[in-house]
N, C-alpha and C positions, 0 to 999 in steps of 0.2 A: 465611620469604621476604618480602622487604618489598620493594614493587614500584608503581610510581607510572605514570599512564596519559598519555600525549600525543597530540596529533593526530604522525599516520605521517608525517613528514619523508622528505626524501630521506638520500642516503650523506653525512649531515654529519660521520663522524667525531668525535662529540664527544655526552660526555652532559651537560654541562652546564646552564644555566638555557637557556631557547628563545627564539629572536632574535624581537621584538615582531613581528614577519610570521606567524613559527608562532604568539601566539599570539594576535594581530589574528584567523587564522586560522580557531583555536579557538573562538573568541568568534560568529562569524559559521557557522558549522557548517561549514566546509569542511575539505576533506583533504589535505595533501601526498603527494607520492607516497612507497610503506611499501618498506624496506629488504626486499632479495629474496634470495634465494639461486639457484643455477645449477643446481638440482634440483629434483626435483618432490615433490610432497606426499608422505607416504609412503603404501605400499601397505596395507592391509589385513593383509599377512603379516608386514611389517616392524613395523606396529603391533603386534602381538603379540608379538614377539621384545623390540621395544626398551622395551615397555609399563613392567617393573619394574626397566628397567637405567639408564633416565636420570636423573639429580639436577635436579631443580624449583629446583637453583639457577641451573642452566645457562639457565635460562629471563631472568632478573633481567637478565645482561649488557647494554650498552649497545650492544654491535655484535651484526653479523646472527651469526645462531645456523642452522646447520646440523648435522643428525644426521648418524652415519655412514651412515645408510640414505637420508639425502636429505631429512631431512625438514625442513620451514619454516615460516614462518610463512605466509601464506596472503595473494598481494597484492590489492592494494583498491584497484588501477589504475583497474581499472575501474567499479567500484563507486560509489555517490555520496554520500560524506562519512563512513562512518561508519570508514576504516580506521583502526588503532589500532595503535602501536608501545608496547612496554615500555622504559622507561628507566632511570636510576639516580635511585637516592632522591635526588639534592641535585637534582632537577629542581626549578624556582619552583616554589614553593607553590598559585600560581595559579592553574595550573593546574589541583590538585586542585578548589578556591573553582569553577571554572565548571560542576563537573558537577552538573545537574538535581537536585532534589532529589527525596526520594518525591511530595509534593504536586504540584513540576511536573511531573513524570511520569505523574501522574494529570490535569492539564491536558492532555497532549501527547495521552494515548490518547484523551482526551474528544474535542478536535479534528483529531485522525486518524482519527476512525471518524465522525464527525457533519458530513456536509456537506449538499448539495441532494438526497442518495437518501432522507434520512429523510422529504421533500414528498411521495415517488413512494409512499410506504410504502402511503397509501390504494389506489392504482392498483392494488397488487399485492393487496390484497383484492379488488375488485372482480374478479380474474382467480379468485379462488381461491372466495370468500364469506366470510363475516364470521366464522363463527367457526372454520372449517380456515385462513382465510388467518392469524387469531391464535393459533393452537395451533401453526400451522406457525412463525411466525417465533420464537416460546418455543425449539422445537425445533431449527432452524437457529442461533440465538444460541446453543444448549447445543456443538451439535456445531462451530460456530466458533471460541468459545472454548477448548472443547478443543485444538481443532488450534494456536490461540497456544500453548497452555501446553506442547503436542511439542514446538511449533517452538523455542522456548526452553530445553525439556531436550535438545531434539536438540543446537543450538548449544552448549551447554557442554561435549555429550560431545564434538564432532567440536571443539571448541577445544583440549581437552586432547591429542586425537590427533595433531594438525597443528602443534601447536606456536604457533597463532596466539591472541593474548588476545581477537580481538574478528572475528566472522565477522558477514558481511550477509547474508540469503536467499539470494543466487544464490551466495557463498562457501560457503554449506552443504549446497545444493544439489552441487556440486562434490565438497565432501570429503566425503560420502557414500558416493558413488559411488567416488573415489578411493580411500579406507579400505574400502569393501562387498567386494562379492563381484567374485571377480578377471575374470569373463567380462563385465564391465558398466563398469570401471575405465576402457575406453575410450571410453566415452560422457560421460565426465565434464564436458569443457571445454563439447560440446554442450549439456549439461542444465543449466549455466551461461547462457550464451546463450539456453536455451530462456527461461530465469526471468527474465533481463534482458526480453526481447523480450515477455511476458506484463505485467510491470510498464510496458513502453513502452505497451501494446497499451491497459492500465488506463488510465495515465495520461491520453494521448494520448484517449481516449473519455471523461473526464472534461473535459480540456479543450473537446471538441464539444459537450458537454454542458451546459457554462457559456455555451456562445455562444448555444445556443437557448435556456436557461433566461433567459438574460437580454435577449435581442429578443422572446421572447415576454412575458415579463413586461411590457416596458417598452411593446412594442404594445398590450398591455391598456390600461397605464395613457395613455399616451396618445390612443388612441381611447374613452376614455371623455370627455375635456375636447374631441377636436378630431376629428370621426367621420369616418373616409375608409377607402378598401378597398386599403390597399397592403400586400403582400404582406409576409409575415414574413423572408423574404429580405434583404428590402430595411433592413430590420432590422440584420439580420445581420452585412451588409457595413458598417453605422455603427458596430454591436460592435467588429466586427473592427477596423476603422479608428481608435477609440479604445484599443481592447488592444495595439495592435501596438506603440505607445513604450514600453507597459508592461513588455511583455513583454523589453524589451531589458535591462531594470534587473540587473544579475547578483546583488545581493542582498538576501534579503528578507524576510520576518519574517511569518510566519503569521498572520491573524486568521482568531478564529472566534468572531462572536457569534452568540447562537443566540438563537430565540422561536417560540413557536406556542402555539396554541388551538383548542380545539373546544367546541363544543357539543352539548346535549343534544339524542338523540330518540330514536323506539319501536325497540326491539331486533328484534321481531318482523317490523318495517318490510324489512329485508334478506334473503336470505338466507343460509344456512349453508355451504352447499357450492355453486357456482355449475357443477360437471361439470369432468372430467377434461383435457378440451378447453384447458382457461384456468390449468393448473398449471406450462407450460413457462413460459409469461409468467412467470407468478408467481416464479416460482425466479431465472428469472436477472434479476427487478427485484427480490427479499429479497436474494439471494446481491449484488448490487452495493454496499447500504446496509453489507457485510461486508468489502470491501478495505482496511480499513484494513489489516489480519494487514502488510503488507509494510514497515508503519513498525515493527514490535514490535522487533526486533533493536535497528535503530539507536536506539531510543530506553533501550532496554536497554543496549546500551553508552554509551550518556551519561549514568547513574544513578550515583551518588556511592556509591548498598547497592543492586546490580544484584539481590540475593538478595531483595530484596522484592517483588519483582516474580512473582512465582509464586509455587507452593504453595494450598492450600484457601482463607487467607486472604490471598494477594497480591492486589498490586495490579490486576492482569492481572485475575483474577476479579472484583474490587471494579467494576471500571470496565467489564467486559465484563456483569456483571448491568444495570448503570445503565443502557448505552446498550442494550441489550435489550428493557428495559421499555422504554425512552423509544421504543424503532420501535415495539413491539407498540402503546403506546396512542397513538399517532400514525396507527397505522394502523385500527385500530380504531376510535375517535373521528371519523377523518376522510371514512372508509368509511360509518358509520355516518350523520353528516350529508346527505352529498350524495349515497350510493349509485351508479347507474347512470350520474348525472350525474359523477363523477371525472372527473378529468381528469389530467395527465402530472404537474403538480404542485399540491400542494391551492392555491398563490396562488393558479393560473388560476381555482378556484372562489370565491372573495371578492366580495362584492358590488364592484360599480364606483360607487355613489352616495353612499361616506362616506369620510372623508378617512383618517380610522384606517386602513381595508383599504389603501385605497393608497397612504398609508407604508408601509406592511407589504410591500408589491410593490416599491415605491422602496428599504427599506432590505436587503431581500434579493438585489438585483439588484447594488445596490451592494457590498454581502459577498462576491459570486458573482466581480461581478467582481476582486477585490482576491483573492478566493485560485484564481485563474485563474493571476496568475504564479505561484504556490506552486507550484502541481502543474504548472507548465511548468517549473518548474527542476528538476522529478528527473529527468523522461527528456534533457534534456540534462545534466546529470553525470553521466549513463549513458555518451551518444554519446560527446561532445566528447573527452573525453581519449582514446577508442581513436583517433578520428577524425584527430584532432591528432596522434599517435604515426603509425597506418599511412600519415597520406597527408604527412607529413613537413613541419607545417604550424606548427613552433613558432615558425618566424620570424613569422607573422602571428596570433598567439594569440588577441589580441583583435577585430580585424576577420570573422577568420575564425566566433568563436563568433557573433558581432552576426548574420551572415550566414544560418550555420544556424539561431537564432531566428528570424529572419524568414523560413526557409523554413519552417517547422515552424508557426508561426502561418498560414500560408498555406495548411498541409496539413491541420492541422484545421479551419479554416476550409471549408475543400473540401468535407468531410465532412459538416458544418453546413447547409450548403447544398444538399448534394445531398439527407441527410436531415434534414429540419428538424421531427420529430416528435420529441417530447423523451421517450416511453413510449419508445417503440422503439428509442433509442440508447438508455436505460438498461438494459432489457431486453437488448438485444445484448453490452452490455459487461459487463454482471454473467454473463453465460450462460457466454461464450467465455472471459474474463479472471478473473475476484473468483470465479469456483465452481473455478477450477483451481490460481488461490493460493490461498485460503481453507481449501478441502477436500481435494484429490487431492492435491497437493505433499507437504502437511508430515505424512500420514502415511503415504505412500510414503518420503520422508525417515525417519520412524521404521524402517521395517523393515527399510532399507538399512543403518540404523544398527546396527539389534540384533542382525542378523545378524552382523557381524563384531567382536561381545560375545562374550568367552570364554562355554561353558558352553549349554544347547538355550535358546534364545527361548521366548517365555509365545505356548501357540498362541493363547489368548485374545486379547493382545493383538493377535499376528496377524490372527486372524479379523475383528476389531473394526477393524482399518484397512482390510481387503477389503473388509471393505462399507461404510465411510465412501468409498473409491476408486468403490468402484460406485453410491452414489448421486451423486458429484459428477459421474461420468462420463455417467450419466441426463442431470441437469439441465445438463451443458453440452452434451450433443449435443442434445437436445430444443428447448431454450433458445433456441439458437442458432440451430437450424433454424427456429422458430416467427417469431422475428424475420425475419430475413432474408426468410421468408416473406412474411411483414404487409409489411415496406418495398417489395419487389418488385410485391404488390398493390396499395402508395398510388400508383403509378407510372400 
């Protein structure tokens, strides 16, 4: 079967080469909307019946493919960029030329998982002590990892079931359920939704988080040349007011450069465990430096040998040991220096009286803010297009999206403002969000999976995702409570 991959067009009837819009399209990451059928995913029981009776040729055709049981491909309406249609082999070639290769792929995960959580990484020692808080993030990286590399054996299983070649998280999350056990099949579209609104939830606390990472930085550096007592607020609202054209831009290209340093000093100087008290903190500011897990799919279906990507020595592993060490000894090193003194991100502890440190504050503020619109464009490719469909708004496409960016910069902005302690919104959002994708999701997705696998499940494996479920469910209720806590008391 020889089978070539496009961005999901609409009902073009036709497989021919793809009109320079589809692949302007491609080029720029975006999706057209993916060819559907009038039926629904199949069941769990119809997947078994039709499992050995369909031809993998049937799969190749250039038009929508539906089983006799209903089954489809899986739409990516909603979704944001990564749908994926099969077409005929005389599709341009050029298609194939655009997809990622293994090395930018190993680019894409570096700067999917490495943003401003890896600054907070001291903090969350400080919560924990220097050497549980580094034993623990080894630990957390082990059991993170893992869950990428489910979530990616889940994804190819529930692909083959559904007849779809390229599923997203919250697509997986879906046919899961849909293929699972038959008493839970109607939870399905919900637990869809749930995993959109978790990825909003991330996103959307990333974005708060750039606005006070970067009025606090930039209030450092400026009251270091020009000393006055104005509030960080005030800050905020000049971020804000510089971000908001930015934010309008609909398309846009990732930066992520990276730097840091520590210095030497006595081990002994810290200590080891700082009490049980200060392990909520900790969990859900480690568990936040961990969201990336929600890019692994789509960057998975933009890989040219998607097969490299997993396995003992895939990619996946390669780049999830790297950036592991790279928190442990960021956070160690950085713990290590300033101890007690930490602070939400290690700039804030930088001396203010040499120019090096504050470049360093200047040129991370500046990074921050440029991948501020990145992560503002996935929760609206989430929205927009349901938004645009339900409320019957394609006559004004473009106004209408401008619109909701500028509510949406308004809404985080809120949040910024209301809480403007940068520990604490990371802590919040890693607690509530990054420990429920990261952890609970994609091995609860496994079980839902295995289950509906001819022949009894590996209890082992079972047991082994119960209690990955039950620690993530720890650290997000604790997490979340601890936070929410501390904000209510800076009040």
């Amino acid at each position: 079967m020889k089978l070539t991959t496009a961005l999901a067009a609409g009902d073009t009837g036709q497989t021919g080469k793809p009109t320079a819009k589809e692949t302007a399209g491609l080029l720029q990451g975006e999706s057209l909307k993916e060819n559907t059928c009038d039926h629904d995913i199949m069941t769990s029981a119809n997947y078994q019946t039709l499992k050995t009776s369909i031809d993998t040729s049937s799969l190749a055709s250039g038009s929508n493919w539906c089983s006799p049981s209903g089954a489809q491909p899986m739409n990516s309406d909603e979704n944001w960029g990564d749908g994926i249609a099969l077409i005929d082999e005389s599709t341009d070639r050029s298609v194939l030329e655009n997809k990622t290769s293994n090395l930018q792929c190993l680019m894409h995960l570096f700067k999917g998982n490495i943003g401003p959580g890896i600054l907070a990484m001291p903090l969350a020692l400080k919560h924990a002590g220097l050497w549980v808080g580094f034993a623990g993030i080894l630990v957390i990286g082990v059991i993170a990892t893992h869950c990428s590399l489910v979530l990616v054996r889940c994804g190819d299983i529930l692909s083959k079931r559904t007849g779809s070649k390229h599923l997203g998280y919250a697509e997986v999350t879906e046919a899961c359920l849909k293929t699972g056990p038959f008493a839970l099949q109607k939870f399905a579209r919900g637990a869809r939704h749930g995993v959109n609104g978790l990825i909003l939830c991330t996103q959307f606390g990333l974005c708060c988080i750039y606005i006070v990472f970067i009025a606090t930085n930039v209030r450092q550096v400026i009251t270091t040349y020009l000393p006055n007592d104005v509030d960080v607020r005030v800050y905020e609202v000049v971020v804000v007011a510089t971000l908001l054209p930015y934010a309008l831009l609909r398309n846009l290209r990732l930066l992520a450069p990276f730097s840091s340093a520590a210095n030497p000093c006595r081990f002994d100087s810290r200590p080891a465990f700082t009490g049980i008290s200060g392990l909520p903190l900790y969990l859900g500011t480690a568990f936040f430096t961990f969201e990336g897990i929600i890019l692994i799919l789509p960057i998975k279906n933009s890989m040219k040998n998607p097969e490299s990507l997993g396995g003992w020595t895939g990619l996946l592993n390669l780049a999830m040991v790297a950036i592991t060490c790279l928190f442990a000894a960021m956070g160690f090193s950085g713990y290590l220096c300033f101890g007690d003194d930490t602070l939400g991100s290690i700039t804030l502890n930088l001396p203010n009286d040499d120019w090096l440190y504050v470049s360093v504050r200047v040129m991370f503020s500046f990074v921050v803010f440029v991948s501020y619109g990145v992560q503002f464009y996935v929760p609206i490719k989430i929205i927009w297009p349901s938004l645009r469909r339900d409320c019957n708004l394609s006559g004004s496409k473009t106004y209408g999206e401008y619109l909701l960016r500028i509510f949406f910069v308004f809404v985080t902005a809120a949040f910024a403002l209301l809480v403007p302690h940068l520990d604490l919104l990371i802590a919040l959002t890693g607690a509530f969000s990054s420990s429920c994708l990261a952890l609970i999701f994609p091995v609860t997705i496994e079980m839902l999976t295995i289950l509906a696998e001819p022949g009894r499940p590996s209890m082992v494996v079972l047991a082994k995702d119960v209690l990955i479920v039950f620690v993530g469910l720890i650290a997000c209720v604790t997490g979340t409570y601890a936070a929410l806590r501390d904000i209510v008391n800076t009040f």
